[in-house]
N, C-alpha and C positions, 0 to 999 in steps of 0.2 A: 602573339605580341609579347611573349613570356612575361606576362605579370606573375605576382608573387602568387602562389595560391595557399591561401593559410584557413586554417580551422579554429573555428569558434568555439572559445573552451568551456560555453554554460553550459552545455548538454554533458558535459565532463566532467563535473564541478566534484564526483565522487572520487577521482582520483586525485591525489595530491601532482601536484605538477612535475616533480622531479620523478614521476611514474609515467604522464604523459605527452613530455616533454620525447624522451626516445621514440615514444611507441608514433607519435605524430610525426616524426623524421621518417620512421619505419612503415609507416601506410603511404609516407608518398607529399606531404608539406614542406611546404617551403619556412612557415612560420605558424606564428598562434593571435591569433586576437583575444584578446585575454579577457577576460569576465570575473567582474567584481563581485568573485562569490569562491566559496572555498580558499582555499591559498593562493589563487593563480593568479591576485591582483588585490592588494590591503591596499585600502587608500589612503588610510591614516598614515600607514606607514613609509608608504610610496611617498608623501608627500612632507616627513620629517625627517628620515632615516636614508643617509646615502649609503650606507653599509645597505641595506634592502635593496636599493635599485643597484648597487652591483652587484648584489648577488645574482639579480632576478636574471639580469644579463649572462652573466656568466653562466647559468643552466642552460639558458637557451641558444649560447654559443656553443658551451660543451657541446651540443646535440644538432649542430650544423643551423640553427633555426631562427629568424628573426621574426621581429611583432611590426606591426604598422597600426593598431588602432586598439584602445582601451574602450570596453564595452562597461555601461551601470544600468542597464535596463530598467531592474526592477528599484533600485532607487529614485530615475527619473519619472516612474508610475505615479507614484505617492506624493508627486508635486501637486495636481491636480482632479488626483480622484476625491469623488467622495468619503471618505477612508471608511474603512467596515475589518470585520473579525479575520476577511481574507487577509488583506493585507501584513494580519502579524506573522501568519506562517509565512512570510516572504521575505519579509524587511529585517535588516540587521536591528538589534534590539536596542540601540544606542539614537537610530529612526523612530523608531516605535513608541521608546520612551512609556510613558503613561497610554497610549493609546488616544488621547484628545484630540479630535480630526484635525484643528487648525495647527497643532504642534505637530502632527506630524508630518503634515504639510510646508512646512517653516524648515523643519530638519533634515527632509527629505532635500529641499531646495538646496540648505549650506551644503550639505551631503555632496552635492551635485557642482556643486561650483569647487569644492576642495579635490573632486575628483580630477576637476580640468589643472588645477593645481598638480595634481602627482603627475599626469599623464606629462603634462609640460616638465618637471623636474624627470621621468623616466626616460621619456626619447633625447630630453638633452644628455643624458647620461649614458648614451649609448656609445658602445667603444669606440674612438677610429671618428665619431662627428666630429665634422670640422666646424671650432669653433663658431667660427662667421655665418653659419648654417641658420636663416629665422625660418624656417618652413614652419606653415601651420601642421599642426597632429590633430585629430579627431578621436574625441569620444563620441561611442553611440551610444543611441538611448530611446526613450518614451515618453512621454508627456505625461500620461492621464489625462480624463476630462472630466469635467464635471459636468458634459450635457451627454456624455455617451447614452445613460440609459432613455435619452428622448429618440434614439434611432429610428424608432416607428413611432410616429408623431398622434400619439393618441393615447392616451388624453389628449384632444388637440394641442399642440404648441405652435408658439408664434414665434413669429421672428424675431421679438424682442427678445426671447426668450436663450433662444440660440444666440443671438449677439453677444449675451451679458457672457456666456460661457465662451469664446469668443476673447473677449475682453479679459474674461478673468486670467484664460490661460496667455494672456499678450502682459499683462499686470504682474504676473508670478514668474516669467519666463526672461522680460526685459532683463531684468540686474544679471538673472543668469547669464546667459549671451553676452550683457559688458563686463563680466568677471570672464569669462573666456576669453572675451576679444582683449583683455589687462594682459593674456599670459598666451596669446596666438594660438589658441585653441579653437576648432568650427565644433557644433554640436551636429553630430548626424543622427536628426530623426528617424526612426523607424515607423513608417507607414502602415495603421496595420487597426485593425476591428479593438475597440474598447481604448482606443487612442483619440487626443484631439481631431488630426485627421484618417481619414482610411481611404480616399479617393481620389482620384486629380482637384478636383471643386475642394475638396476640403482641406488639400494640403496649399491650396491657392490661398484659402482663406487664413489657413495659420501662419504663411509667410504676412499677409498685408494685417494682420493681428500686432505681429514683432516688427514690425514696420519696415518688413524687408532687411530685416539686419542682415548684414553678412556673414555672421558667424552661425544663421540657421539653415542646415540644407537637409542630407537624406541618407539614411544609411537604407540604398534602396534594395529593397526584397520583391522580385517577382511574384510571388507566390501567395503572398497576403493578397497584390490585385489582383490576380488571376480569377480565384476562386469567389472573390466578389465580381467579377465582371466587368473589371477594370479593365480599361486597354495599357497593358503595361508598359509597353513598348513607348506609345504617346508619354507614357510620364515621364521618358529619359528624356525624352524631344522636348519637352514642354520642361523640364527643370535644368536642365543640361550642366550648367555652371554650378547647380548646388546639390550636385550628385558629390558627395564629398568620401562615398565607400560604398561596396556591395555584398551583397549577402547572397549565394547564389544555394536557392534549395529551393524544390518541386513540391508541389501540390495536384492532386485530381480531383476532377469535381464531375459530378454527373454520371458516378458509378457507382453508387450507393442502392440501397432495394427499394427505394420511392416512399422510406417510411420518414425517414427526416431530414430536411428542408434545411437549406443555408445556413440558417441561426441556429441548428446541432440540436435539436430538440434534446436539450440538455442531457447530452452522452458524452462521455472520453473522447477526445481528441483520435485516439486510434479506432472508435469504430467503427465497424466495415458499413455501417448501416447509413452512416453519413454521406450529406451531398457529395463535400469534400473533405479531401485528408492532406496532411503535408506528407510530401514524400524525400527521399533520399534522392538527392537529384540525378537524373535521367529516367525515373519513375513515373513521372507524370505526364500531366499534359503543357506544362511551359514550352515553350520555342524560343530552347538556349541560344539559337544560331541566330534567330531575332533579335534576342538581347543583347548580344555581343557584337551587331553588327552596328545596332545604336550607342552602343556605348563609344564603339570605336568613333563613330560620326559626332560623339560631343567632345571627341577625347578624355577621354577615362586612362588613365593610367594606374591608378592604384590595385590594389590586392581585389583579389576576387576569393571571399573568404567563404567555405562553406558551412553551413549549419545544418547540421544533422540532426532530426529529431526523430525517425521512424522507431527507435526500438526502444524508448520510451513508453512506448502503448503496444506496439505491437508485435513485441519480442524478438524482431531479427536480429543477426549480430552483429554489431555496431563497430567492431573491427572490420570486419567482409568487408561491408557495405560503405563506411568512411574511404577507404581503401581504395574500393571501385569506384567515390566519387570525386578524390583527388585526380584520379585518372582520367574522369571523362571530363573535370573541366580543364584539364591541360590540353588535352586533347579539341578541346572546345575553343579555346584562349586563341582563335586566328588572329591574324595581324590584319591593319587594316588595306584593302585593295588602294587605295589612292582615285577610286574613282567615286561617283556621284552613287549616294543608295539609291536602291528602290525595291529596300524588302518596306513590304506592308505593315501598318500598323496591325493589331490585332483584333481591336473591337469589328 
């Protein structure tokens, strides 16, 4: 369908951009999704400084390469976590502030709505747009919640309980979403374990939380459902219109030694000993041909951006294997048949 295939640059965030800029042309991208961490995307400055945004362009044109989506993950975390001692090794220290959960919750939020602000002044900045051009652009991102740790409902919890959290993140989330929808920006959630949601039911519930806004949809990842036992495939079906971006990386589950169980009996991410691992896509057990045949039946047209995180934890090298996964999802990227599906869901 030759969509764009670009690389997601937080697992990259060591290299200054004007390093990973070539080497991403050179494995085989079409572009970069950029991430609000290291040099490869200042929101303050993105969003004061037009000298910044055409720079930013011009390295990424030097190098044959364009962007279609600005990532702030770990800023949009801190909107509705609990906050704790993790979150300062993460957050820019300007978030962080004093540390005081509800301040950093409050700046986490501006944080987030200023981001929507740059990404809008960076894609209008792009060379060659035509004027008259109002397309929305997409940041992706995370929530937090503040009923994550009720996962396994014991202490008993009640449904009151879960609602209020629910609510909370619908209360902290509104303004955001109408400061996006001021400046035609969609937020694409990230689906995924110690998020508001992590399942179909639960990304139901955070859409009717924001009351169905239309600036809330899905920066969707296979890989998060999978390995929870999610039918992932259904959630393209069942969200279809507020598939707003994709994230295309693998995970295995169920070839681990039997010694710990889904919730990672608190080990590394790369442990071989886990249920499940993310892997370097085509690694796993995802069924890309699946995903791409739903996508194509919601019409998905946008970037299919990979995220790489195998050598992180478990030292492969991270050129090779980026490299070989530019490859297999171009190779994966079919065009749609014009006829009626009838690949299977997955559950």
């Amino acid at each position: 369908m030759n969509r764009a295939i670009t690389l997601f640059t937080l697992q990259w965030r060591d290299l200054p951009l004007e390093k990973l800029a070539p080497l991403a042309k050179q494995m085989g991208y079409d572009g970069l999704e950029l991430a609000c961490w290291g040099d490869h995307f200042d929101v303050d400055q993105a969003a004061s400084s037009a000298k910044y945004l055409r720079e930013k362009w011009e390295l990424l044109h030097d190098n044959g390469l364009t962007c279609h989506a600005i990532s702030n993950h770990i800023v949009g975390q801190a909107v509705c976590d609990l906050i704790d001692e993790r979150h300062r090794a993460i957050l820019p220290p300007d978030v962080w502030g004093d540390g005081e959960p509800e301040g950093v919750r409050r700046r986490a939020a501006r944080k987030l709505i200023t981001t929507a602000a740059a990404a809008r002044a960076f894609f209008d900045a792009r060379p060659g747009r035509d004027p008259s051009e109002d397309r929305p652009v997409t940041v992706n991102g995370f929530t937090g919640s503040s009923i994550w740790h009720t996962i396994y409902p014991f202490p008993p919890v009640s449904r009151d309980y879960w609602e209020a959290g629910y609510r909370d993140f619908g209360t902290r989330f509104g303004p955001i979403l109408e400061a996006f929808d001021n400046v035609n920006v969609n937020f694409g959630f990230e689906v995924h374990p110690a998020e508001i949601a992590f399942d179909i039911l639960t990304a139901q519930r955070a859409v009717e939380a924001v009351r169905g806004h239309r600036r809330f949809g899905f920066n969707y990842d296979a890989s998060h459902l999978g390995y929870l036992g999610v039918d992932y495939v259904k959630f393209i079906k069942t969200f279809g219109s507020r598939i707003f971006h994709v994230h295309i990386k693998d995970a295995s589950w169920g070839h681990g030694d039997g010694t710990v169980s889904v919730l990672g009996g608190h080990t590394g991410f790369g442990d071989l000993r886990r249920f499940c691992i993310e892997r370097s896509p085509g690694r796993g057990d995802i069924d890309f041909e699946a995903v791409i045949v739903a996508l194509n039946d919601i019409g998905y047209q946008g970037p299919l951006s990979v995220e790489w995180v195998e050598w992180v934890d478990t030292g492969t090298d991270r050129v090779h294997d980026a490299t070989e996964a530019a490859a297999f999802v171009r190779k994966l990227d079919s065009p749609p048949s014009g006829l009626p599906s009838t690949r299977r869901s997955t559950g």
